[in-house]
C-alpha positions in Angstrom: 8.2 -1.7 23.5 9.2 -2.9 19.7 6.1 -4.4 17.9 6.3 -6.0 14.2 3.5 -6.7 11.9 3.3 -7.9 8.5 0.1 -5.6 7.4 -0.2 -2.8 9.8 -2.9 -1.3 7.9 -5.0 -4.4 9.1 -8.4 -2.4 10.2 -8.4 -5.0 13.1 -4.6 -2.7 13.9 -6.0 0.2 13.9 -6.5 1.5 17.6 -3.1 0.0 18.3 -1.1 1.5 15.0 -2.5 4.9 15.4 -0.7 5.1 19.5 2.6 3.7 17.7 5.2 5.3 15.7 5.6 3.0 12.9 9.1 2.7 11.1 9.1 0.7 7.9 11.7 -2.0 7.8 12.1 -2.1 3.9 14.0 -5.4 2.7 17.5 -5.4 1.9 18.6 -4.4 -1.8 22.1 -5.2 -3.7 23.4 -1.8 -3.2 23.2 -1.9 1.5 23.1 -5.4 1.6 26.4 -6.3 -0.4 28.6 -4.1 1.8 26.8 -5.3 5.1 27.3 -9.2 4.4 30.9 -8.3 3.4 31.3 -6.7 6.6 29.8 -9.8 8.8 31.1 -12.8 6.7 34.4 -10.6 7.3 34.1 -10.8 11.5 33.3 -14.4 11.1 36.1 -15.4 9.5 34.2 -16.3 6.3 35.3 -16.5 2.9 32.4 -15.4 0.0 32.3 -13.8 -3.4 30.0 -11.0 -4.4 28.4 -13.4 -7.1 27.4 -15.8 -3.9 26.0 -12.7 -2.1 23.8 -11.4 -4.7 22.5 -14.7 -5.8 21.7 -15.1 -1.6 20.0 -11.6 -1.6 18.0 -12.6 -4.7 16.7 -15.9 -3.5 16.1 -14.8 0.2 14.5 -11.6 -1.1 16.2 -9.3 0.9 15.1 -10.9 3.8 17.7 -10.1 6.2 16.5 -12.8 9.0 16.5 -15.4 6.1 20.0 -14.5 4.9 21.9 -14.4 7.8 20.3 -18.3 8.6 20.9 -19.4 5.3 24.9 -17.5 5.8 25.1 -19.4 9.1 24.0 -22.5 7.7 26.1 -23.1 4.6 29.4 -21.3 5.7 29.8 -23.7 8.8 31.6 -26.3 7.7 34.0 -25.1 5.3 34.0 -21.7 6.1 32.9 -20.1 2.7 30.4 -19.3 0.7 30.4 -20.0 -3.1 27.3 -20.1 -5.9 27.0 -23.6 -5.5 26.7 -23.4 -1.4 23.4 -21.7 -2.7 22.2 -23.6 -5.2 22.0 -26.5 -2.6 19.2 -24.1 -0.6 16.1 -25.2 -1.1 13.0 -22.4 -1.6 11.2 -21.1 1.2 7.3 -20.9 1.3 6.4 -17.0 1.5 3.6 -14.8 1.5 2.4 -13.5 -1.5 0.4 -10.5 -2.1 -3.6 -11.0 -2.6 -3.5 -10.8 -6.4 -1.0 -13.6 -6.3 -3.1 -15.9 -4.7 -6.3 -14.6 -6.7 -4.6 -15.3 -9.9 -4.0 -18.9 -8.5 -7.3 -19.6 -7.0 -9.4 -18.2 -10.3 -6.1 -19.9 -12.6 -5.6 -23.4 -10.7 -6.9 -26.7 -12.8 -6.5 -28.7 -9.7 -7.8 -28.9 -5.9 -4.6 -29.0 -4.4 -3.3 -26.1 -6.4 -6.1 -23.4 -5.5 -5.8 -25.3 -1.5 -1.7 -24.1 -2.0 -3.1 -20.3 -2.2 -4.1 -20.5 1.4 -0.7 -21.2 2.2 1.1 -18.5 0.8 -1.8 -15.7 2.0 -1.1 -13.2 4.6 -5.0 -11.8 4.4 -7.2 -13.2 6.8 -9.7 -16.1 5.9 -12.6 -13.7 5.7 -11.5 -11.1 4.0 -9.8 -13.4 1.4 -13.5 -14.9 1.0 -14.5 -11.2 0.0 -11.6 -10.6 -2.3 -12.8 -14.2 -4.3 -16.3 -13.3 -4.1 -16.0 -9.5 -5.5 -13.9 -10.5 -8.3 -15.5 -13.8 -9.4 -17.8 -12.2 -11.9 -15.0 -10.7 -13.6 -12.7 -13.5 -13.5 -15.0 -16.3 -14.8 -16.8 -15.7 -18.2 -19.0 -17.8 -18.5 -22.6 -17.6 -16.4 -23.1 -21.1 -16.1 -19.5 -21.4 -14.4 -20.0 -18.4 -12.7 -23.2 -19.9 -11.1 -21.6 -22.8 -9.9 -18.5 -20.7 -8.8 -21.3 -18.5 -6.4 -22.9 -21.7 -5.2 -20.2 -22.3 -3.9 -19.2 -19.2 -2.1 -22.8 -19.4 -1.1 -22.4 -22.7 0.8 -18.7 -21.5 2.5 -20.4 -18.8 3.8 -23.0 -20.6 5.2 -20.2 -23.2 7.2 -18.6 -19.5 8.3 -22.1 -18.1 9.8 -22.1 -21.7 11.5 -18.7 -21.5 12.8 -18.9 -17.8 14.2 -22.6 -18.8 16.0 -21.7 -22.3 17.4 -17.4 -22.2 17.4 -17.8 -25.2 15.6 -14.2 -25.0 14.3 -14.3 -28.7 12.9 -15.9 -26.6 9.9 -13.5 -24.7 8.4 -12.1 -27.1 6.3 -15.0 -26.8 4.5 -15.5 -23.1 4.1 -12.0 -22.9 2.5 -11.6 -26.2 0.6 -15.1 -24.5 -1.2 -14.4 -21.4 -1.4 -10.6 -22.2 -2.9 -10.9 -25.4 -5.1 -14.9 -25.0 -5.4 -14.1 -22.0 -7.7 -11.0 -23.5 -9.0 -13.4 -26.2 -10.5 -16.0 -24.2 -11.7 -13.8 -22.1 -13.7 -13.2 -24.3 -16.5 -13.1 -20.9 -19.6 -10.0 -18.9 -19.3 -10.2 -15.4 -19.8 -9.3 -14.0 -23.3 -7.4 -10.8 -22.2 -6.6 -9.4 -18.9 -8.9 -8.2 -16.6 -7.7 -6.8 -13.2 -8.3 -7.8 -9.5 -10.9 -5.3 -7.8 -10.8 -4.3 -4.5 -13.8 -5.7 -2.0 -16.7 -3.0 -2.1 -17.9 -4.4 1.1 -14.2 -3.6 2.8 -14.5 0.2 1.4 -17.5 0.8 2.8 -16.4 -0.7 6.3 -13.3 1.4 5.7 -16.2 4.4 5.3 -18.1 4.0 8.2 -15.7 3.0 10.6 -15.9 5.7 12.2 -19.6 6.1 12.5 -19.5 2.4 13.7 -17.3 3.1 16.8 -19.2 5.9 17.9 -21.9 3.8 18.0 -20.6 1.5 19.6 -19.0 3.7 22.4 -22.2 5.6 22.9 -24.4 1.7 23.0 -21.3 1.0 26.1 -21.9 4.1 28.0 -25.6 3.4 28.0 -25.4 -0.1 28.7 -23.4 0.8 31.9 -26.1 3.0 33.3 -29.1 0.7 32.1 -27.4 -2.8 32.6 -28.2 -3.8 29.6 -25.5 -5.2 26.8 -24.3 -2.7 24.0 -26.0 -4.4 21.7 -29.5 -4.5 23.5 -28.2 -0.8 24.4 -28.4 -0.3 20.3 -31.4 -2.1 20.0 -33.7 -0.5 22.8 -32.5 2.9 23.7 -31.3 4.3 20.1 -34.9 4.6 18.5 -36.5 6.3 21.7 -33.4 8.6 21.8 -34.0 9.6 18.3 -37.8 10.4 18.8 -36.9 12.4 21.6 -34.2 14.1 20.1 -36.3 15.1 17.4 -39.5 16.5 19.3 -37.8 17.2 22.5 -34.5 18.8 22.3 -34.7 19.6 26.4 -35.5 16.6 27.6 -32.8 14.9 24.6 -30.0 17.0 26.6 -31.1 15.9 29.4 -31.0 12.4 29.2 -27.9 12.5 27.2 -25.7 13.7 29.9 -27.0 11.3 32.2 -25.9 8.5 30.2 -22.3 9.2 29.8 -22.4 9.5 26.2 -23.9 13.0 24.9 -21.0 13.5 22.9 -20.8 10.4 20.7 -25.2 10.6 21.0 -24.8 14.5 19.2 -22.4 13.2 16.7 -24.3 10.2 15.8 -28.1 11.7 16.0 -26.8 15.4 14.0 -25.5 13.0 11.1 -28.4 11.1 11.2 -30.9 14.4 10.9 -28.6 16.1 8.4 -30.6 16.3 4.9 -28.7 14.3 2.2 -26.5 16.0 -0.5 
């Protein structure tokens, strides 16, 4: 089985990336891709000129799927391809990497301009709000803009809360027209050198405890499945009396450890709870 993904380093990936062998498909540069397009314009019967092919390879990025369309497209009537066969291509919308799209959101003087970064994001919705959010105290100067930029934030935030409790999808629209545009607008004082983007704090420290986090979480299962319960009542009920008895009852800890299924992610998670701190 062949799987692609733009971002495999997506934390939402990770169970299925680490039970893959990953091979990095890098996009196609002057030096391979000249020879190759040579080679299958030349079984197709199609006449081009290295000046045609580079200026393809530039505009399609090395995107290999892209080219070959675009080869396909313009070759089939005359069979050729020439600089001006190009010219007549019109640009695709692509992604763009997440300071891109900061730099327009925090830059844009108009709605529809900070609305285009959602377009040309590959980041999820959420963690794009985080990315705006960490860096809009060092992107807009000025407090009063700055207050008006969070308000803002503040008020997408509260239309996603509503969206993941009630699904109430109609929403969205709102979350991101405020938390594009609404700190477009607020930004009216441009920055007077360069100050660069910062990666989320609150994404690091997921990053951190991730693994803490699934123990948890495997441990709260196990329970749930002997006590009926949900893993997140499992969390909520059994974790604090486990503790207690962990700490004044190792015995009786062991003992109803192994009869929950989950002594092993219950030692890992209870021993780094108890350890002292540096």
């Amino acid at each position: 089985m062949i799987l692609t993904a733009n971002d495999p380093w997506d934390p939402k990936t990770r169970p299925l990336r680490e039970a893959c062998l990953q091979i990095e498909l890098k996009r196609l540069g002057v030096r391979d891709g000249l020879p190759l397009l040579r080679n299958i314009l030349n079984q197709e019967g199609v006449k081009a000129n290295d000046d045609a092919l580079r200026l393809i390879l530039d505009r399609d990025r090395g995107d290999i799927r892209s080219i070959l369309n675009d080869m396909q497209l313009l070759s089939s009537r005359h069979r050729s391809l020439t600089v001006d066969d190009i010219d007549l291509l019109s640009g695709r919308d692509r992604t763009e990497s997440i300071f891109e799209v900061l730099r327009i959101i925090f830059n844009s003087r108009t709605t529809a301009s900070a609305r285009r970064a959602l377009s040309i994001s590959d980041v999820d919705q959420e963690m794009l709000f985080q990315w705006i959010f960490e860096n809009a105290p060092y992107q807009i100067p000025k407090p009063k803009e700055l207050e008006e930029a969070m308000s803002a934030l503040a008020e997408s935030d509260l239309y996603f809360g509503r969206i993941k409790k009630t699904q109430s999808w109609h929403l969205l629209s709102y979350a991101l027209d405020l938390m594009t545009a609404g700190v477009a607008i607020a930004k009216q004082t441009s920055l007077s050198g360069w100050v660069p983007m910062r990666f989320p704090q609150k994404i690091s420290s997921m990053s951190r405890t991730r693994s803490i986090r699934d123990t948890r979480k495997k441990a709260a299962a196990s329970i749930g499945v002997k006590s009926h319960v949900s893993v997140r009542r499992a969390q909520q009920l059994y974790f604090p009396l486990l503790r207690f008895i962990y700490e004044h009852n190792p015995d009786e800890y062991e003992r109803i450890a192994v009869s929950l299924d989950a002594k092993e992610e219950l030692d890992d998670l209870l021993s780094n709870e108890m350890r002292p701190p540096n």
